[in-house]
C-alpha positions in Angstrom: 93.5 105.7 156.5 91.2 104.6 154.2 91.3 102.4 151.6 89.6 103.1 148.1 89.4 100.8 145.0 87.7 101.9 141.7 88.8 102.8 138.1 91.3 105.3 136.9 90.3 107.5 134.2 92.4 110.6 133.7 95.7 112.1 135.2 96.9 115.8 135.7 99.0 117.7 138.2 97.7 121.2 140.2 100.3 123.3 141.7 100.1 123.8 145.7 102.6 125.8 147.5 104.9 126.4 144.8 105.1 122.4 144.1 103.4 120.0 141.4 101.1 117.4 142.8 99.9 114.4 140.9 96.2 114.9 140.3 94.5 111.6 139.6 90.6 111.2 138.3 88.6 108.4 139.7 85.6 106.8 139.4 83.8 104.3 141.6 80.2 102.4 142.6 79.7 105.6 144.4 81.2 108.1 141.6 83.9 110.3 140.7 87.0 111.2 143.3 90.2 112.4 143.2 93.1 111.4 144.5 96.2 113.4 145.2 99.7 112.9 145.6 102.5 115.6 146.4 105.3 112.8 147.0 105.9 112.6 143.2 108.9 114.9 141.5 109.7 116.0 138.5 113.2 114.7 137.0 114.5 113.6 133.8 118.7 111.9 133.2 121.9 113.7 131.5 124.7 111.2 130.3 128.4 112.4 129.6 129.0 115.6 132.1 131.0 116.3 135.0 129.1 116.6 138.2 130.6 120.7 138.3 128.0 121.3 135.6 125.4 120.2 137.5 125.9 121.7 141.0 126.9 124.8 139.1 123.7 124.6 136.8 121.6 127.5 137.0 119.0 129.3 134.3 118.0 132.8 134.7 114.6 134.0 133.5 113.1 137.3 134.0 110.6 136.3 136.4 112.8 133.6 138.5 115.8 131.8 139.1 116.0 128.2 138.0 118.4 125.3 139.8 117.4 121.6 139.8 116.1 120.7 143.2 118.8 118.3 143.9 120.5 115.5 141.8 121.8 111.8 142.2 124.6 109.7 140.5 123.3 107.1 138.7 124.1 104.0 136.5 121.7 103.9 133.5 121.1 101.1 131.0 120.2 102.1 127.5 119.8 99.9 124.6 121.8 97.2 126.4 124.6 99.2 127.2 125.7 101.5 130.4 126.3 104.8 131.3 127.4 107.0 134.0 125.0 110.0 134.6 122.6 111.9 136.9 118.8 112.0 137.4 118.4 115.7 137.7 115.0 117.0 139.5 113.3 119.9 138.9 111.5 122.0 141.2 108.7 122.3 139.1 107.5 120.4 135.6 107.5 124.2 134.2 110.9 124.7 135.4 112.0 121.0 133.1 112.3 122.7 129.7 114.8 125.8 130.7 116.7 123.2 132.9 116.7 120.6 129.5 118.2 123.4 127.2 120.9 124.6 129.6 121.9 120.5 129.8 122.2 120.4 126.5 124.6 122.1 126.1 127.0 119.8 128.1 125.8 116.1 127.7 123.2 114.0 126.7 119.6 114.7 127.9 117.1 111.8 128.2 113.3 111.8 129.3 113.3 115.3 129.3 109.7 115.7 127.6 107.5 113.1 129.0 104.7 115.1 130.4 104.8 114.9 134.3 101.4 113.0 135.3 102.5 110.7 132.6 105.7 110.3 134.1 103.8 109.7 137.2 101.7 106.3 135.4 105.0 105.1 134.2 106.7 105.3 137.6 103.6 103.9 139.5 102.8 101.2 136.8 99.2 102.9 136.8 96.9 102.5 133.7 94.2 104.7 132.6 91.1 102.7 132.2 92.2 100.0 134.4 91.9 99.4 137.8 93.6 101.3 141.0 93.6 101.1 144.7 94.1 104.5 146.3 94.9 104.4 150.0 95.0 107.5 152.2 93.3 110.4 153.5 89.8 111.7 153.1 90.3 115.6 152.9 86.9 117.0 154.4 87.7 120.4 153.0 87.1 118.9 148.9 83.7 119.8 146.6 84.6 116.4 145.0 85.1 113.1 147.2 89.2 113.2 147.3 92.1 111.4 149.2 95.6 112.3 150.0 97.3 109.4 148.5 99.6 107.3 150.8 99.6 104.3 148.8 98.7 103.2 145.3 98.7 100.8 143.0 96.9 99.2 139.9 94.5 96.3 140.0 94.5 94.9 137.0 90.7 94.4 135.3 89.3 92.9 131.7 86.7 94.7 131.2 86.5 98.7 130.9 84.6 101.2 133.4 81.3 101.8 132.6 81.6 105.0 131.6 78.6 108.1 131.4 79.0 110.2 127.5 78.4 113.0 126.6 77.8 113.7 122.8 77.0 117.2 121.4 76.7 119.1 118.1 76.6 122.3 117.4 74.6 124.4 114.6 75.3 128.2 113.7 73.3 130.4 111.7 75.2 131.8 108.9 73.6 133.4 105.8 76.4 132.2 103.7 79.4 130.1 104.0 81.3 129.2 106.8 79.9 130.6 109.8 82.0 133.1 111.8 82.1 133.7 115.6 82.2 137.6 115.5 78.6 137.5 114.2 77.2 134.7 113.5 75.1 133.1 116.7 74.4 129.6 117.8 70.9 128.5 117.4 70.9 124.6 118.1 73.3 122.5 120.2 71.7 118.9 119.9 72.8 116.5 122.9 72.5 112.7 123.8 73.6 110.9 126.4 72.0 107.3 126.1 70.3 105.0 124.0 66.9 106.7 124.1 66.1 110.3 123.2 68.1 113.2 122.2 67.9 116.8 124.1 67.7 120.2 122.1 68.5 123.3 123.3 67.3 126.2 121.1 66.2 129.5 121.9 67.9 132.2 123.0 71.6 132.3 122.3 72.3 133.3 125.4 70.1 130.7 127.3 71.2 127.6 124.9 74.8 128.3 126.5 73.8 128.4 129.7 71.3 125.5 129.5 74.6 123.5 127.8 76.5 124.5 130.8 74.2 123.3 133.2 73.1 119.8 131.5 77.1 118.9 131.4 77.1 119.8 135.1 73.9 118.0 135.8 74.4 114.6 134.0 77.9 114.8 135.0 79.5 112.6 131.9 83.6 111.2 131.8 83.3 111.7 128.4 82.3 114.3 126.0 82.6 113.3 122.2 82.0 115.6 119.4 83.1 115.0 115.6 85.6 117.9 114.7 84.3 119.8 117.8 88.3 120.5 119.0 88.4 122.6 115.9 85.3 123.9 115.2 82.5 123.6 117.6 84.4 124.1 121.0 86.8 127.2 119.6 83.0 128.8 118.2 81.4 128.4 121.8 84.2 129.6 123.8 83.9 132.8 121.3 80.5 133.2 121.3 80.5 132.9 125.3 83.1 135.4 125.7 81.1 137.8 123.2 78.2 136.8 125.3 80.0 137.3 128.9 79.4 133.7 129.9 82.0 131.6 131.8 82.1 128.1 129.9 82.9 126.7 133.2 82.4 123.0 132.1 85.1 121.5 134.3 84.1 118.2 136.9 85.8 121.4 139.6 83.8 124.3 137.9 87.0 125.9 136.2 86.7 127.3 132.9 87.4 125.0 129.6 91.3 126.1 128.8 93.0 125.0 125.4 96.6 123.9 125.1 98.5 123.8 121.9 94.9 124.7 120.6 93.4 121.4 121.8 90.5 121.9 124.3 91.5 120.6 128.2 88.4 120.2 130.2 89.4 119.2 134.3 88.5 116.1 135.1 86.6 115.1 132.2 88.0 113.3 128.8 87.4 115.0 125.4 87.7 113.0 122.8 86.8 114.2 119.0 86.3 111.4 116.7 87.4 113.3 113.9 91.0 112.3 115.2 90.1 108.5 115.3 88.7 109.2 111.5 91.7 110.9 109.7 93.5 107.4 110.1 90.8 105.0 108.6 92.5 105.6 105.0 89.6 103.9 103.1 87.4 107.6 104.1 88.8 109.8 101.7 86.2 112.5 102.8 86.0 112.4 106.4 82.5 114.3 106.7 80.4 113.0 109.4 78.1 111.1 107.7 80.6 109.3 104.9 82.2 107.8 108.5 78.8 106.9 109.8 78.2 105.0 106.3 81.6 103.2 106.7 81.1 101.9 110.0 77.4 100.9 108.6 75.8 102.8 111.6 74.5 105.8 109.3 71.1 106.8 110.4 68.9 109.8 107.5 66.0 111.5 108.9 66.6 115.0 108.0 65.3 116.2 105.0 68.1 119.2 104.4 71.3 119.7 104.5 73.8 121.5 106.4 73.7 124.5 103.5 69.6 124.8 103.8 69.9 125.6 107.5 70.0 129.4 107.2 67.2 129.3 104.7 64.5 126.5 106.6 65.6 128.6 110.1 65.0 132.3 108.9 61.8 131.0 107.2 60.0 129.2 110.3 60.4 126.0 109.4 62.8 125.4 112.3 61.7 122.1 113.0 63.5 120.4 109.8 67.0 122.2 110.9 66.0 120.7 114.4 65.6 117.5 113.0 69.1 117.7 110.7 70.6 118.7 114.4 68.9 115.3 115.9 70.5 113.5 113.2 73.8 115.3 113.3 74.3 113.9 116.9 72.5 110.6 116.9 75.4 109.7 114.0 77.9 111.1 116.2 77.1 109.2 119.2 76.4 105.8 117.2 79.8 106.3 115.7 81.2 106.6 119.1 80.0 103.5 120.7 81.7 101.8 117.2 85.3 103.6 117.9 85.9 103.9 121.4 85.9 100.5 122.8 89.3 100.4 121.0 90.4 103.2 122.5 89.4 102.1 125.8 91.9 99.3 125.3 94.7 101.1 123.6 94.6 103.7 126.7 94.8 100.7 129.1 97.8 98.9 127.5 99.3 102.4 126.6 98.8 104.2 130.2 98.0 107.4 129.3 94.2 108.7 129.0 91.7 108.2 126.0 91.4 111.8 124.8 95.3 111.5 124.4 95.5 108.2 122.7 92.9 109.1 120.1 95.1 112.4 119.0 98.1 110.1 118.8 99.1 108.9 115.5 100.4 104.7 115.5 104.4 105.8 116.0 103.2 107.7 119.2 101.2 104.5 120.8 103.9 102.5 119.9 106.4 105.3 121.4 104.4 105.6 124.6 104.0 101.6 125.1 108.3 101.3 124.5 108.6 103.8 127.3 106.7 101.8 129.9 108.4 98.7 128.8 111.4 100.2 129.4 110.5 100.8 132.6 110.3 97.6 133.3 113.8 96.4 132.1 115.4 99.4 134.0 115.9 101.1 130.8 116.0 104.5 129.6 115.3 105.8 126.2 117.5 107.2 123.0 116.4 110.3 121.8 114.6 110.5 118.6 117.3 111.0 115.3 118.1 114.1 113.9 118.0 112.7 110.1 115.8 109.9 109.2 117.3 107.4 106.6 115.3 106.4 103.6 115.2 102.7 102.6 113.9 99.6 99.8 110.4 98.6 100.7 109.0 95.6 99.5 108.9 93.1 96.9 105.9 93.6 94.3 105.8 90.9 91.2 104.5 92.2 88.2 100.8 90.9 87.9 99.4 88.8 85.0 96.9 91.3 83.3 93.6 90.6 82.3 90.9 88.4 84.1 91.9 85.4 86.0 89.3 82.4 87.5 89.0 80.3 90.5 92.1 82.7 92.5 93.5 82.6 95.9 95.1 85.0 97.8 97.7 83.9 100.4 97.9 86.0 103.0 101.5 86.2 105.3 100.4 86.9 109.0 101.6 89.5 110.9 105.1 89.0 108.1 107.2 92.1 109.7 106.4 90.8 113.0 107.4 87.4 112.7 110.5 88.1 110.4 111.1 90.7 113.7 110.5 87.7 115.9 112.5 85.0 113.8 115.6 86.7 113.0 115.5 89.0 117.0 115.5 92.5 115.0 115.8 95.1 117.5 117.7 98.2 117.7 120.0 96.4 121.0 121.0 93.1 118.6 122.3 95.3 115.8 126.1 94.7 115.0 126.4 91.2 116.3 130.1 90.1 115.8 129.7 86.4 117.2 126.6 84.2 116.4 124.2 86.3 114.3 121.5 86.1 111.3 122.3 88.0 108.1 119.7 90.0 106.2 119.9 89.1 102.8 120.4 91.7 99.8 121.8 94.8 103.1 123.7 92.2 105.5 123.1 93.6 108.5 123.8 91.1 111.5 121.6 90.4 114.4 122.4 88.9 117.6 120.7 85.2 118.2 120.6 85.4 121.8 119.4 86.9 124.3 116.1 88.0 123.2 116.0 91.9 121.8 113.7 94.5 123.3 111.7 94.7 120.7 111.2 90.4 120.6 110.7 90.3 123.8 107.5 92.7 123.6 106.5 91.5 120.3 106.1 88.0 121.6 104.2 89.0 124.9 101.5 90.8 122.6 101.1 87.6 120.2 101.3 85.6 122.8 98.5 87.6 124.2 96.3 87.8 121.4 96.8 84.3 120.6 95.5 83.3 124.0 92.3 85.8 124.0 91.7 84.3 120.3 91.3 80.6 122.1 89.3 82.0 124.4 86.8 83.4 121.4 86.5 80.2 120.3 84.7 79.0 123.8 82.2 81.5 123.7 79.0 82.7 121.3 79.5 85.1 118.5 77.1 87.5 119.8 78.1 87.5 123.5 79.2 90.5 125.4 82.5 88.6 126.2 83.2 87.5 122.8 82.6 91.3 121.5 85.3 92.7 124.2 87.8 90.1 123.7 87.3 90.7 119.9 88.2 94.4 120.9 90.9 93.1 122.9 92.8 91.1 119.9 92.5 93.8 117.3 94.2 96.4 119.4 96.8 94.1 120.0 96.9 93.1 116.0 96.9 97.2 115.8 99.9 97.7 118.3 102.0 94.4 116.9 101.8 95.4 112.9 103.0 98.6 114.1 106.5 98.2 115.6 108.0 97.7 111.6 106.9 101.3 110.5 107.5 102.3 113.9 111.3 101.6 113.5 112.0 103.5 110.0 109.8 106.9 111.3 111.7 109.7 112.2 110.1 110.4 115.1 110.7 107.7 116.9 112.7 107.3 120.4 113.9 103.6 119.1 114.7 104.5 115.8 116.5 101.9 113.7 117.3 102.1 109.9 119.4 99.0 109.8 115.8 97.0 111.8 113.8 98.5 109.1 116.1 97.8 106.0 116.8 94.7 107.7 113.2 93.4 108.1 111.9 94.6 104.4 115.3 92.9 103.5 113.7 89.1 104.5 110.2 90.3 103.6 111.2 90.4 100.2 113.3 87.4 100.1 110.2 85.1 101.9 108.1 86.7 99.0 110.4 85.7 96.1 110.8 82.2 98.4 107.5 81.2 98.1 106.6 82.2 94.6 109.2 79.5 94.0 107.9 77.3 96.2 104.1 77.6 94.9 105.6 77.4 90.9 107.8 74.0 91.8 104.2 72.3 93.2 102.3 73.7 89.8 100.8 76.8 90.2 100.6 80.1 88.3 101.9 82.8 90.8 99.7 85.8 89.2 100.9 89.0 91.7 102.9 89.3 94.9 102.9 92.3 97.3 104.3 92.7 100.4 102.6 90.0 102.2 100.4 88.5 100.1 100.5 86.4 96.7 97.8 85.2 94.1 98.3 81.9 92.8 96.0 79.3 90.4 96.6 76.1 89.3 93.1 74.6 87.7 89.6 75.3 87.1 88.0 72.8 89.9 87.3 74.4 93.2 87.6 71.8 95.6 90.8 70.5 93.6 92.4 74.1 94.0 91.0 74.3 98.2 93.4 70.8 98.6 96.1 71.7 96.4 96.1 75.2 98.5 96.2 73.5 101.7 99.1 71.3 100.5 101.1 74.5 99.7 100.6 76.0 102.8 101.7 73.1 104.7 104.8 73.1 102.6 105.6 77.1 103.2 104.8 77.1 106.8 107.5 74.7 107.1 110.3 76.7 104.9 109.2 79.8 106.0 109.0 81.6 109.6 105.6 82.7 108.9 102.0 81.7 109.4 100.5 81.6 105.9 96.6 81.4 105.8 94.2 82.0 103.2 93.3 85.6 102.6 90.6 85.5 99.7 89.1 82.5 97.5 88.3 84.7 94.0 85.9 83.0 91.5 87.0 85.8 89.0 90.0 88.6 90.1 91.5 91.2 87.6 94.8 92.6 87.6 95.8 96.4 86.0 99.1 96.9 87.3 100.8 96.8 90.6 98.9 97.2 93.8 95.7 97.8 91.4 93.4 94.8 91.2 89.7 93.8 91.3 88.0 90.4 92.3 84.8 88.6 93.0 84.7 86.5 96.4 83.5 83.0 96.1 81.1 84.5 97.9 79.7 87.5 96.4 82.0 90.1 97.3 83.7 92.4 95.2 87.3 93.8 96.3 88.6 96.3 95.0 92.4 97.4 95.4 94.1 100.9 94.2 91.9 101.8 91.7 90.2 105.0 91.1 87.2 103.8 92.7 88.4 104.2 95.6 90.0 107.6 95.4 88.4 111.1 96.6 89.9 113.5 94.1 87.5 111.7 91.3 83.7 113.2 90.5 81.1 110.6 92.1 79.6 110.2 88.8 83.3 108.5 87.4 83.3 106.6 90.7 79.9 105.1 90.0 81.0 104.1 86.2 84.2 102.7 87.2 81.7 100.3 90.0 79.5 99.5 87.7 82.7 98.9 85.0 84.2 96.7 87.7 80.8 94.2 88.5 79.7 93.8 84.7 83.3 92.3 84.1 83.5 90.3 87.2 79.7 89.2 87.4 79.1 88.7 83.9 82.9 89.1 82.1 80.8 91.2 79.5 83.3 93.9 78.5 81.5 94.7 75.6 78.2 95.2 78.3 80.6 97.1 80.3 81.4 99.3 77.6 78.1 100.3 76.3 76.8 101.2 80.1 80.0 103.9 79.6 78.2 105.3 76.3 74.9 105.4 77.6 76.6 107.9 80.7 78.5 109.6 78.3 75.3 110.1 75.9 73.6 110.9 79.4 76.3 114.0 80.5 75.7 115.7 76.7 71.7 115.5 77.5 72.3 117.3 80.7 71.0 114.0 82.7 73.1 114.7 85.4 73.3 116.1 89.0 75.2 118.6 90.4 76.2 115.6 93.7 77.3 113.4 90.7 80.0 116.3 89.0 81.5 117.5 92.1 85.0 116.8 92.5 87.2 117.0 95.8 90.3 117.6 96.9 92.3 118.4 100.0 94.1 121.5 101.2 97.6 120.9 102.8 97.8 124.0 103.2 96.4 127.7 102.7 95.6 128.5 99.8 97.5 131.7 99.6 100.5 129.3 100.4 100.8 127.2 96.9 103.3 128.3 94.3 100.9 125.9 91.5 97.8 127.2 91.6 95.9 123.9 91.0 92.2 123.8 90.3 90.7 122.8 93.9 93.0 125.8 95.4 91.9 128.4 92.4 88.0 127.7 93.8 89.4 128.2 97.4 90.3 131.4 96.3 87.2 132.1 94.9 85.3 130.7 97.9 87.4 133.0 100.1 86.3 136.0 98.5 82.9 135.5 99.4 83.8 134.7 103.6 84.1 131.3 103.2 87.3 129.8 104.3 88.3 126.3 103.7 91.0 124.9 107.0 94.2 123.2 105.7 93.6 119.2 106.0 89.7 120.0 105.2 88.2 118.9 101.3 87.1 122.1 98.6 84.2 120.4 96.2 84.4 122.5 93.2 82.8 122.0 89.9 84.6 123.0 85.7 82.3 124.8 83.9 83.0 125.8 80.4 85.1 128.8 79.2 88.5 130.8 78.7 91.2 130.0 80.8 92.8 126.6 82.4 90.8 124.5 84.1 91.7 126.2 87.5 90.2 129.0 85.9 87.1 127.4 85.4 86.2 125.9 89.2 84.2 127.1 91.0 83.5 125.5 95.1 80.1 124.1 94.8 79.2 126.4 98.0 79.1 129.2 95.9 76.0 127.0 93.3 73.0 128.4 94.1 70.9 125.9 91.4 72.0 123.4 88.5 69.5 121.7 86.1 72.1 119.0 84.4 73.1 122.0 82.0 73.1 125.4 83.4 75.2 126.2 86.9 73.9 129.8 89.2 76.8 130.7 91.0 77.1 133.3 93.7 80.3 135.8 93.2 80.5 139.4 94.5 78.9 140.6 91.2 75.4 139.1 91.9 74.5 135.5 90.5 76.0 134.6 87.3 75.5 131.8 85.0 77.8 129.3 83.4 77.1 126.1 81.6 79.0 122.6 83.0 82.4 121.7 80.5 80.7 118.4 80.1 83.5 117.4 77.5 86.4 118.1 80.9 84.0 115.4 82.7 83.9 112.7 80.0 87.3 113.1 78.8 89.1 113.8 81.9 86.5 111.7 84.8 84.8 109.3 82.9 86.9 107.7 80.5 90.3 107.8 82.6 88.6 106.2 85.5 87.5 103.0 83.0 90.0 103.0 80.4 92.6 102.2 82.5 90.4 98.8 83.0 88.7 98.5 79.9 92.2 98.6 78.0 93.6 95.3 79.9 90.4 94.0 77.2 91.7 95.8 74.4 89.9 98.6 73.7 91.1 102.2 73.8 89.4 105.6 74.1 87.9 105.4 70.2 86.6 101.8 71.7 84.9 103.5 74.7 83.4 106.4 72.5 82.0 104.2 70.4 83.9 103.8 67.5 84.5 99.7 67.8 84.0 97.1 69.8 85.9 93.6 70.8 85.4 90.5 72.4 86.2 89.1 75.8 86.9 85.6 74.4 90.6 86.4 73.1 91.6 86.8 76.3 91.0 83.3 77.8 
């Protein structure tokens, strides 16, 4: 027997002799290996039936006959309380969901749809990107270096494997639009897999597959990243191969890439498409591949076109600049990928199951997946997710003070949901305490003080772990390799701890609690309303409160206002079950409305909150005012400056000074088009766009321009892949007709982009839309 220590990187199951075995992706000093074991079955629990049901429990399908394998009596702990019921196992994972239905119908079924290698990690406490010791076997008879696992177990590491990536993109040749896989062919896929140098296969359609093929066999990566490839580029090759008789055989055992519930599965290798990681950074409203590069400051321009020039630089011979966009294409792609995965890395450690997983999983999932191994732990098995969700009161926001405020501070209330979780034991296994319990104020829901929850219990092992890797930053350089992991380290945790409130209001979620959720926005509100008080009674102005966070002022000296701020937070950390720290020190912060606010950092920064600014469905044009709007008030609290920048853009749109970048306008499908009852304006130029072959996906954005004429202003877009050319005045559009002209509705743009994304601003300084057109002008001093 030998004895085999490495990392673990992905887990699946084949099926040998009519029975699942565990199928477990390794990597060592020496390389990949696999390591088997058949001593694993599948099972899952059923509460509340008589043990008849279950020796009588048979499912007839027409290919077989399905019985669970055998059964066992057991005692099972759930939320604190026990049960009577049976583990029932199955044959075969396939044979799980016929045998779940037919329970169902006679008790309570539990655990039923945890995929079966990720049973397996639970059971075995094994960790993706962690360590593991495999004991067993060599089989002799294996392409790949594989044991037959007599023994395993995790060995716990802090830092991650070292990994080999694989980053590709893909570029089509399509004469218009979208390019289809029926007939248009692949001319370019770029590839990198370091630091230095990009490969480009081009060529022959035929050969550029092949070549693919064999690279990914040659260097051999455990990762291949793509951006948006799960829905575009891999679906497009796996067509174009078939067209092209070619067996995509990209799998670590030489099997063919297969897609489940339309997401690519390659054997033994992770896929991970980064597009998944950037649908949930919310401050990317358009989530093209180089607006994330921008956001994550790794951008990198050397391509002189764009992605709609392709067709025309390529048909005309001037391949080398669509070669060039293609080296730029993946050199983002990979850049971004060393900026996102790290995280990842961690999250699939803590969370057991593999990367490629994790980075499709939305925060309620992670936070599902980590309750399930904790569980474990305790003995405990989990509820099943509600039928109906309840909805409940969010949390406190005080009405700001309007206008422009000096020398500001925002107070910032730490991980609030956690501690208030932590404080008052909020957990779905304390609810309904009878004897010694905390009261929410405002809903009155009671909360056992002891023992410690489930959920308090977990909550304070993360803090406690990031709180200890956050002393161990403060040993080390900025710019060191350890400081840079454990910084990776405390943020997932931050991540995963923030998480657990939402976690416990969503619908979806296996520990669903609507009294924990009321219950903790409950004392969030009250601890906001607390210290407002608080900050008032030691002579500040309290300017806005939200959620977690309140503005206060009390005078105009700096250092005077740092002293008196450390004075209040002294006092509120000790009234208050919260760590309070300063957020934000504002030389000059303005207020619209609730959760809309704009302010200058003492040290240079601007912030801005909810404002239009910061929205995707505005031209970029009335984005760019509203910035400029926004520093002229803050920087030099000139309104009347501000103001007459707006006329000079306004005088700028009439003279046709415009281009067409600045005037587009996007919006998102969430759904097809064909689907809406309102025929909006972005869905009206999906239509149009359709017409002409080019199909827009649900979830994806439609650009679309208003050009003057009869009809709404649905009527009037048009998708600005259908402009051909646009000189500030005069728009060439593509339709089935031949080209047609149509001038830009510059009066839609000022009245309905320019001045609603300012006024709303400029009107906290009293002026209106006459003000803004140029009819008057006021002063800034009336409103000190």
């Amino acid at each position: 027997m030998e004895s085999r220590e490495g990392w673990l990187i992905d887990a699946d199951y084949v099926t040998r002799n009519d029975r699942a075995v565990v199928r477990l992706w390794c990597k060592d000093d020496e390389g990949v290996f696999v390591a088997y074991d058949q001593n694993f079955r599948p099972y899952f629990y059923v509460i509340g039936i008589d043990e008849s049901v279950v020796e009588n429990a048979v499912v007839t399908t027409k290919k077989e006959v399905i019985r669970p394998e055998s059964y066992e009596k057991t005692r099972v702990k759930c939320l604190g309380k026990e049960y009577d019921g049976y583990v029932i196992y199955a044959a075969h994972p396939q044979h799980v969901p016929k045998l779940r239905e037919y329970f169902s119908q006679f008790g309570d079924v539990r655990e039923a749809d945890i995929p079966f290698a990720y049973r397996y990690l639970i059971d075995m406490d094994l960790a993706c990107m962690d360590g593991i010791v495999v004991e067993g076997k060599e089989l002799s008879d294996s392409k790949i270096r594989s044991y037959e696992v007599e023994d395993v177990r995790r060995r716990r590491k802090v830092e991650f494997p070292d990994l080999k990536i694989l980053v590709f993109d893909c570029e089509m040749l399509s004469s218009f639009g979208m390019p289809e896989p029926e007939k248009d062919p692949v001319i370019v896929i770029s590839v990198k897999t370091a630091e230095d140098g990009e490969t480009i296969l081009t060529g022959d359609e035929r050969a550029i597959l092949r070549n693919f093929i064999k690279l990914i066999r040659d260097e051999d990566p455990d990762i291949i990243v793509g951006y948006n490839q799960d829905g575009f580029d891999w679906p497009y090759l796996r067509k174009r191969a078939d067209l092209l008789k070619i067996d995509l055989n990209v799998g670590r055992d030489g099997s063919k890439i297969v897609f489940r519930g339309g997401r690519p599965k390659i054997t033994g290798r992770l896929n991970v498409d980064l597009y998944d990681i950037a649908v949930r950074i919310s401050d990317i409203k358009i989530k093209k591949l180089e607006n994330v590069a921008d956001f994550l400051g790794t951008k990198i321009e050397i391509a002189e076109i764009e992605a709609k020039d392709i067709y025309r630089y390529w048909t005309r011979g001037e391949r080398d600049k669509v070669i060039t966009y293609a080296r730029q294409d993946v050199i983002n792609t990979y850049l971004i990928a060393k900026e996102l995965l790290p995280m990842h890395y961690e999250l699939s450690k803590m969370i057991r199951l593999p990367v490629d997983d994790i980075t499709r999983m939305g925060r309620g999932k992670q936070v599902d997946w980590l309750l399930l191994s904790e569980a474990k732990k305790i003995g405990e098995i989990a509820p099943n997710p509600p039928e109906h969700a309840e909805s409940y009161e969010g949390a406190f926001v005080l009405e700001p003070e309007r206008g422009l405020h000096e020398n500001v501070v925002s107070l910032d209330f730490a991980s609030m949901y956690p501690s208030i979780m932590i404080a008052f034991n909020i957990s779905p296994d304390t609810y309904g305490c009878g004897g010694d319990c905390y009261t929410a104020p405002e809903v009155g829901h009671r909360f056992r003080k002891s023992p410690d929850g489930f959920f308090k219990k977990i909550l304070k092992t993360l803090i406690e772990k990031r709180r200890e890797i956050k002393a161990e930053m403060k040993k080390l350089s900025f710019n060191s390799p350890d400081y840079r992991l454990l910084d990776i380290k405390q943020q997932t945790l931050k991540v995963l701890t923030n998480s657990f409130y939402g976690y416990m209001g969503w619908n979806m979620a296996r520990w669903y609690c609507h009294p924990c959720a009321e219950a903790t926005t409950a004392w969030g509100r009250f601890f906001i309303k607390k210290s407002a008080k608080i900050a008032e009674s030691m002579g500040f102005r309290v300017l806005y409160g939200d959620t977690d966070s309140i503005f206060v002022t009390k005078n105009a000296d700096p250092e005077a206002m740092k002293a008196d701020v450390e004075k209040l937070i002294e006092k509120l950390s000790d009234e208050l079950p919260i760590q309070i720290e300063v957020d934000e020190y504002y030389s000059a912060v303005f207020f619209v409305e609730k959760k809309r606010y704009a302010g200058l950092t003492a040290d240079g920064r601007i912030v801005v909150k909810g404002l239009e600014v910061r929205r995707g469905d505005w031209c970029e044009l009335a984005k760019k005012v509203q910035r400029r709007v926004i520093e002229v008030i803050l920087k030099e609290k000139d309104p009347d400056k501000a103001v007459s920048y707006v006329r000079n853009v306004i005088s700028d749109i009439r003279s046709g000074n415009v281009k067409l970048e600045d005037v587009v306008i996007y919006k998102g499908l969430t759904k097809k088009p064909s689907k809406y009852e309102s025929m909006q304006a972005h869905v009206k130029a999906a239509l149009k766009a359709k017409e002409m072959g080019i199909v827009y996906p649900v979830s994806s954005k439609v650009g679309y321009v208003i050009v003057k004429g009869s009809g709404n202003v649905g009527d009037r877009a048009y998708p600005v892949d259908l402009i051909e050319e646009f000189d500030g005045e005069e728009l060439k559009i593509k339709t089935k007709g031949g080209i047609i002209v149509k001038r830009l509705d510059k009066d839609y743009y000022i009245d309905n982009q320019i001045i609603p994304s300012v006024l709303r601003i400029l009107e906290r300084f009293g002026y209106n839309e006459a003000n803004v057109k140029g009819v008057s002008q006021t002063s800034l001093d009336s409103f000190f």
